[in-house]
C-alpha positions in Angstrom: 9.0 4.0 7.9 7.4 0.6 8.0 8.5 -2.2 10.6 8.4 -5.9 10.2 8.3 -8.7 12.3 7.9 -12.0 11.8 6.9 -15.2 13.4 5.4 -18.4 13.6 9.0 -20.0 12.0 10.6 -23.5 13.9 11.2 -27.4 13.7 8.9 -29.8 11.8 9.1 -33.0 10.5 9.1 -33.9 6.6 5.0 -33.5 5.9 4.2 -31.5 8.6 3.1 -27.8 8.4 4.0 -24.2 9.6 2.3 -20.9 9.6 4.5 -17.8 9.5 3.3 -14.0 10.6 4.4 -10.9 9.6 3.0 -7.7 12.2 3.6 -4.4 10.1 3.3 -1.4 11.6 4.3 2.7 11.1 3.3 5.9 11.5 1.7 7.1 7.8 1.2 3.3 6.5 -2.1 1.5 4.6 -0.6 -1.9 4.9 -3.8 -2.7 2.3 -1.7 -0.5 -0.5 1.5 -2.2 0.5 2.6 -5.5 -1.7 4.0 -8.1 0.5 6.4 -10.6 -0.3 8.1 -13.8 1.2 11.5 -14.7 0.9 14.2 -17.5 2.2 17.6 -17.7 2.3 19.3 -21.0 3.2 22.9 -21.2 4.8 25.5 -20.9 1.5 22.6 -19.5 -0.7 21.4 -16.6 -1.7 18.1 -15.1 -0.7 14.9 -16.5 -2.9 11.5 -15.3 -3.6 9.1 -17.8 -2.1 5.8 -15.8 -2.9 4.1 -12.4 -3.1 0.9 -10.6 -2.8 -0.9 -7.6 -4.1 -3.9 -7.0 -2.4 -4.6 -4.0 -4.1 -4.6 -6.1 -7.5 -5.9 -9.4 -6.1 -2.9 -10.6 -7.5 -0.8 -13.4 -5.8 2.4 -15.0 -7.3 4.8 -18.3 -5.9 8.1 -19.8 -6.7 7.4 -22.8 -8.7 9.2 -25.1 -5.7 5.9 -24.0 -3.4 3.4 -23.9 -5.5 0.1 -25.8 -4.2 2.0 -26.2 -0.7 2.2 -22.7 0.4 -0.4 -19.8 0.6 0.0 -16.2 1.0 -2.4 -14.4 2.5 -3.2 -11.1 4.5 -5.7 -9.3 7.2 -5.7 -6.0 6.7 -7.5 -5.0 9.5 -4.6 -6.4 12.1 -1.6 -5.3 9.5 -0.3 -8.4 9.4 0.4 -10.9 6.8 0.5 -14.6 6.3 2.7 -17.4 4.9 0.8 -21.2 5.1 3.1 -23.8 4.5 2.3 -27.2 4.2 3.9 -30.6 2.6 7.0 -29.3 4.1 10.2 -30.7 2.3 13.9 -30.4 4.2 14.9 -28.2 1.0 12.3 -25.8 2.4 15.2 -25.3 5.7 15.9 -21.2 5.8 15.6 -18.3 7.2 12.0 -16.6 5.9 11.8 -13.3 5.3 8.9 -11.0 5.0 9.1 -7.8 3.0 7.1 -4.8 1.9 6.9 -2.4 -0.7 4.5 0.9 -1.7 4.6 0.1 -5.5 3.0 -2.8 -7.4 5.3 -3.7 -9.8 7.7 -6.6 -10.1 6.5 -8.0 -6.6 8.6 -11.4 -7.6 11.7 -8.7 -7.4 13.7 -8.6 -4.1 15.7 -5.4 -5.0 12.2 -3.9 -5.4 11.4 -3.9 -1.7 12.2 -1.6 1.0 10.8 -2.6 4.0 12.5 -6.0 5.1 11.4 -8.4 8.9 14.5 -9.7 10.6 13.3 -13.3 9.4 12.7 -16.2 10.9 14.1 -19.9 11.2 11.9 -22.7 9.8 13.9 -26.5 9.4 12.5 -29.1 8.1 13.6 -32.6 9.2 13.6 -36.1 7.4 
């Protein structure tokens, strides 16, 4: 079992920037061999991909409404996993989500992932 928890989400102004966390942790887990994803889900809509990496690969991937604002990123050593965001836009208001998964494939997938954090806020005012 792998566990999840994110951080780092919370109220900024149109512009600004936020930095999310995600701590993983288990028993029997190499977060390095893990892919890591980030998703959103704003009120009425359904849950998004936002971004992806596969460290394993060097292979990162972003929804085309954050590209060149947000970066994903990862320390291996702490477990933990990271979502810059900056040029923040009101649209960007959800929920984040970080996931994991043991395979490498389809990493822009959300039924793909097993592991799921119980999210955090981020809102974006004008």
């Amino acid at each position: 079992q792998v566990q999840l928890v994110e951080s780092g989400g919370g109220l900024v102004q149109a512009g600004g920037s936020l930095r999310l966390s995600c701590a993983a942790s288990g028993r029997t887990f190499t977060f390095s061999t893990y892919a890591m994803g980030w998703f959103r889900q704003a009120p009425g809509k359904e849950r998004e991909f936002v971004a992806a990496d596969v460290w394993a690969t060097g292979s990162t991937y972003y929804a085309d409404s954050v590209k060149g604002r947000f970066t994903i990123s990862r320390d291996n050593a702490k477990n933990t996993g990271y979502l810059q965001m900056n040029s923040l836009k009101p649209e960007d208001t959800a929920v984040y989500y970080c996931a994991a998964k043991s395979s490498y494939y389809s990493p822009t997938q959300i039924s793909k992932y097993n592991y799921w954090g119980q999210g955090t806020q981020v809102t974006v005012s004008s």
